[in-house]
C-alpha positions in Angstrom: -6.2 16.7 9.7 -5.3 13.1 11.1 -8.9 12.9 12.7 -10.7 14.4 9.5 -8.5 11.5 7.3 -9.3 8.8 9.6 -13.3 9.7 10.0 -13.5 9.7 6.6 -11.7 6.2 6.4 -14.2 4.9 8.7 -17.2 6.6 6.6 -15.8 5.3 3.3 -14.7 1.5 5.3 -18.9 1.3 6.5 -19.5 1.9 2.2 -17.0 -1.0 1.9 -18.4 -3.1 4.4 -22.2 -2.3 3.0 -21.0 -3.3 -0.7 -19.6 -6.7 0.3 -22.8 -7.8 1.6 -24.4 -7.1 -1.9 -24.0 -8.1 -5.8 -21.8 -5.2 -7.8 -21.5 -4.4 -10.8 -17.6 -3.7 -12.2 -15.7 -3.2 -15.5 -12.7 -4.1 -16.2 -9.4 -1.6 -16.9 -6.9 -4.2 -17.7 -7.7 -8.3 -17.7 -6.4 -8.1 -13.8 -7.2 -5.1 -12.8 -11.1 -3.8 -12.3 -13.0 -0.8 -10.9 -16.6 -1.1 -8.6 -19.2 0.6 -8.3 -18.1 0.4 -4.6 -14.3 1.7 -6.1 -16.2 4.9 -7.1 -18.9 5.7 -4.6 -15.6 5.7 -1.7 -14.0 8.0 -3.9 -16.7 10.6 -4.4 -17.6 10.3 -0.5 -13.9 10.9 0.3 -13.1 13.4 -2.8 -16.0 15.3 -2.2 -15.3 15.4 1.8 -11.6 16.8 1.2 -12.9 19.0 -1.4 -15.1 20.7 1.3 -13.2 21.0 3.9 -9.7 22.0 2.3 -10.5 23.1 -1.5 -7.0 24.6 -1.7 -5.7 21.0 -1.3 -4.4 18.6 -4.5 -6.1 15.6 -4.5 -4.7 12.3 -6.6 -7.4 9.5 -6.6 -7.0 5.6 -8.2 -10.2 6.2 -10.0 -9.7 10.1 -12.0 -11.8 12.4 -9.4 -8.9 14.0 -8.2 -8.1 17.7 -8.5 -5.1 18.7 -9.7 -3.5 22.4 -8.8 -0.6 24.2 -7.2 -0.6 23.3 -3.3 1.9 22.2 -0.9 0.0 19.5 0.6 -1.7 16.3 -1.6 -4.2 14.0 -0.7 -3.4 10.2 -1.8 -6.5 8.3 -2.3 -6.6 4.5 -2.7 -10.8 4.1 -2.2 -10.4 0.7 -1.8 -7.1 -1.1 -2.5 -7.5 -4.8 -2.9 -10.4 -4.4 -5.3 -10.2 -7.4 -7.1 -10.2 -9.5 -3.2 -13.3 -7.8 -3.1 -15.1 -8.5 -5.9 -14.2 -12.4 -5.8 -15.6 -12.0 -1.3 -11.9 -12.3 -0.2 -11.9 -10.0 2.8 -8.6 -8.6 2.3 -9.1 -4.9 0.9 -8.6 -1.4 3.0 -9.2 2.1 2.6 -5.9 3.9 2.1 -5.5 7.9 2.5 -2.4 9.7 2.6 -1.5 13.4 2.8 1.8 14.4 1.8 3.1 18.3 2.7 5.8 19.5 -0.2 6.0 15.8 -1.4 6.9 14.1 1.9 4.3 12.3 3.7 2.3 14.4 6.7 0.0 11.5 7.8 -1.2 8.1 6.3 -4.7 6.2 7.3 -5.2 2.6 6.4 -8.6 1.0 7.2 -9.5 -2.4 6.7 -13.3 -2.5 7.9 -13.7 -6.4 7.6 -11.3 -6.4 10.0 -12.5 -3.4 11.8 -8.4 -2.5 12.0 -7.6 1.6 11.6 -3.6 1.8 11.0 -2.7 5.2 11.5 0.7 7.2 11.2 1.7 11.3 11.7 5.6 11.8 10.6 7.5 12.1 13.6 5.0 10.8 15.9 4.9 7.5 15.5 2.0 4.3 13.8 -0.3 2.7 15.7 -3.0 -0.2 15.2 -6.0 0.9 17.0 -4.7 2.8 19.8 -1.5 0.7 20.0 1.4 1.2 19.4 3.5 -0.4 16.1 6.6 -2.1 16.3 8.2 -3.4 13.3 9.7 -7.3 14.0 13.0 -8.4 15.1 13.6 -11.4 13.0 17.5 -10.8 12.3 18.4 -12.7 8.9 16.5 -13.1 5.8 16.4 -17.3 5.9 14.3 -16.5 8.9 11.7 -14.1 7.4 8.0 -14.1 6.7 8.1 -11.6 3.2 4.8 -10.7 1.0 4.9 -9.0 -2.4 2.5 -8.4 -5.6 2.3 -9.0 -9.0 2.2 -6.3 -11.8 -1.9 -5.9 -13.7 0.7 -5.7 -17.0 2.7 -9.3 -16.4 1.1 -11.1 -19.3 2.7 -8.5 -21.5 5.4 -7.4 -19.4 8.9 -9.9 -19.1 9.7 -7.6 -15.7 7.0 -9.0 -13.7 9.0 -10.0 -10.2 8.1 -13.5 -10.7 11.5 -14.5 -11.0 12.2 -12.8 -8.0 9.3 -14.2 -6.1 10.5 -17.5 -7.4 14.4 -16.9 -6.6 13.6 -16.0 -2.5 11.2 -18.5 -2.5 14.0 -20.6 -2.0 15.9 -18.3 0.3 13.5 -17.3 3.3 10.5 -19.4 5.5 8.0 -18.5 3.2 6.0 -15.4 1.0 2.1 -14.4 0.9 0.9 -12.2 -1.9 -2.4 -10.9 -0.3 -3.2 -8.6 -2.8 -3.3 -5.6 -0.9 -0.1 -3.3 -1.0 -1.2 -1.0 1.7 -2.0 -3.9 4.1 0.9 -5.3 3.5 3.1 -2.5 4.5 1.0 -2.4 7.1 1.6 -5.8 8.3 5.4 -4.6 7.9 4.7 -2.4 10.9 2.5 -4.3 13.3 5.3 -7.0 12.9 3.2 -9.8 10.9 5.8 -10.0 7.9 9.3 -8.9 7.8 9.4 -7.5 4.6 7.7 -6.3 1.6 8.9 -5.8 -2.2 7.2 -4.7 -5.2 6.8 -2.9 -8.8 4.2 -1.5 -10.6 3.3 0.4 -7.6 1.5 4.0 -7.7 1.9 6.7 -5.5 -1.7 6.0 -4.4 -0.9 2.1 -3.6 1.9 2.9 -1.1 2.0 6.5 0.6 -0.7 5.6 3.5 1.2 2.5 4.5 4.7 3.5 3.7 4.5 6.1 5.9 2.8 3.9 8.6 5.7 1.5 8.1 8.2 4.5 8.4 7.0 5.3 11.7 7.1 1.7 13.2 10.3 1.7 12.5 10.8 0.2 8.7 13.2 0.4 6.5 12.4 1.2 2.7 14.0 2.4 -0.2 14.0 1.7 -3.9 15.0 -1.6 -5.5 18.6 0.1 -5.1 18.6 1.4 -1.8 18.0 4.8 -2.7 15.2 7.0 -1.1 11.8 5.9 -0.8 9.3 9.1 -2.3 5.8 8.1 -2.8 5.7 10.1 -5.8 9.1 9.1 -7.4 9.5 5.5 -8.9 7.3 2.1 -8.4 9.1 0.1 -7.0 9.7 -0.3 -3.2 11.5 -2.4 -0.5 9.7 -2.5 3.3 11.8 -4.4 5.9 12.3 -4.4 9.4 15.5 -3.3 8.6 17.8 -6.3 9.9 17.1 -8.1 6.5 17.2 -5.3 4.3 21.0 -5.2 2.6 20.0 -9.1 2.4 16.7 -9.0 0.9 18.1 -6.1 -2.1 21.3 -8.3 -2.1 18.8 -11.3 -3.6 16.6 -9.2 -6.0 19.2 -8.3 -7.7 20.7 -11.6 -8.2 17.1 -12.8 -9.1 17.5 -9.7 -11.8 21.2 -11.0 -13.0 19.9 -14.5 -13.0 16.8 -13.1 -15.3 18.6 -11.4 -17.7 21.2 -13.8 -18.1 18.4 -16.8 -18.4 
């Protein structure tokens, strides 16, 4: 199932790829948030490809064209995460496929064809970057760390939008990048690029490929409390190398404190 998952990320990255090169046409779900032509057409060639091959499977996909029914193993499909970096020509956007077995994640696939990088995980047996092994970083205390996180489609409406606690550890580590993509940034978790990752708003669909990839090069995540991580459970998530994780919760929930009491 790992070599079907990442064929088909390959199949649905050359789509990607194809699409950049070209005019699209989009509409918009939110005023941040936007679906492709490109969005869809990955999701029907990957949709349809699962549907063959294992129709007893579940399937959740971003865009609808999932199929929902009683099975102990789900396919996760992000068709292209990052969508609105590829509708403005940054190159920062990545096939994500997950499949989880009675809720847990089995496997995880992460393709970023600009790139030409395949991240790829199976629980218990480790993540790797193109053939190579994945080691998460050693940097040892927060005020030495390289973080990312995201921003929420619903923070013009929404007070709890983790820009005060972007702002708040701002001040406390090297620096933060917000690249836009949630699965390649818990993939840059793993290879070792950043330290850590936090966000909200997240769905199940955003995170399972890379959380799972992160797992398995050693992260650390939870919840925004420290409790278990479930790709299926909550949207929120913490992604560390695990030396600054009791440091990095420790400051979003004084960024939280200092929130509520502002």
């Amino acid at each position: 199932m790992l070599d079907f998952a990442i064929d088909l990320a390959y199949r649905a990255g050359a789509l990607i790829r194809a699409g950049a090169e070209r005019d699209i046409s989009y509409e918009p779900k939110q005023h941040a948030d936007v679906v492709t032509e490109v969005d869809r057409a990955s999701e029907a060639l990957i949709v349809g490809a699962i549907r063959a091959r294992y129709p007893d499977h579940a399937i959740i996909a971003e865009e609808g064209s999932g199929v929902s029914m009683s099975s102990p193993y789900t396919w996760l499909i992000d068709p292209l995460d990052g969508t609105l970096n590829f509708l403005h020509g940054l190159p920062i956007f990545a096939v994500s496929i997950a499949l989880l077995a009675y809720n847990e994640p089995l496997l995880g696939v992460v393709y970023d064809p600009m790139r030409n990088e395949l991240f790829y995980a199976e629980r218990g047996h480790g993540a790797f970057l193109n053939g190579r092994r994945l080691r998460v970083s050693q940097t040892p205390v927060l005020a030495r760390s390289l973080l990312s996180s995201g921003l929420p489609y619903d923070r013009f409406e929404q007070p709890d939008n983790n820009l005060a606690e972007m702002t708040y550890l701002a001040m406390l580590v090297q620096d933060i990048r917000r690249p836009g993509s949630a699965a390649l940034d818990l993939c840059a978790v793993a290879a070792g690029r950043t330290d850590g990752h936090w966000e909200l708003g997240l769905k199940p669909w955003d995170v399972a490929a890379g959380g799972l990839i992160a797992l398995e090069a050693g992260a650390t995540i939870t919840d925004w409390q420290g409790g278990v991580w479930r790709p299926l459970a909550g949207d929120r998530l913490v992604a560390t190398n695990g030396l600054i994780h009791a440091e990095l919760l420790a400051a979003l929930a004084a960024a939280r404190r200092n929130r509520t009491n502002g």
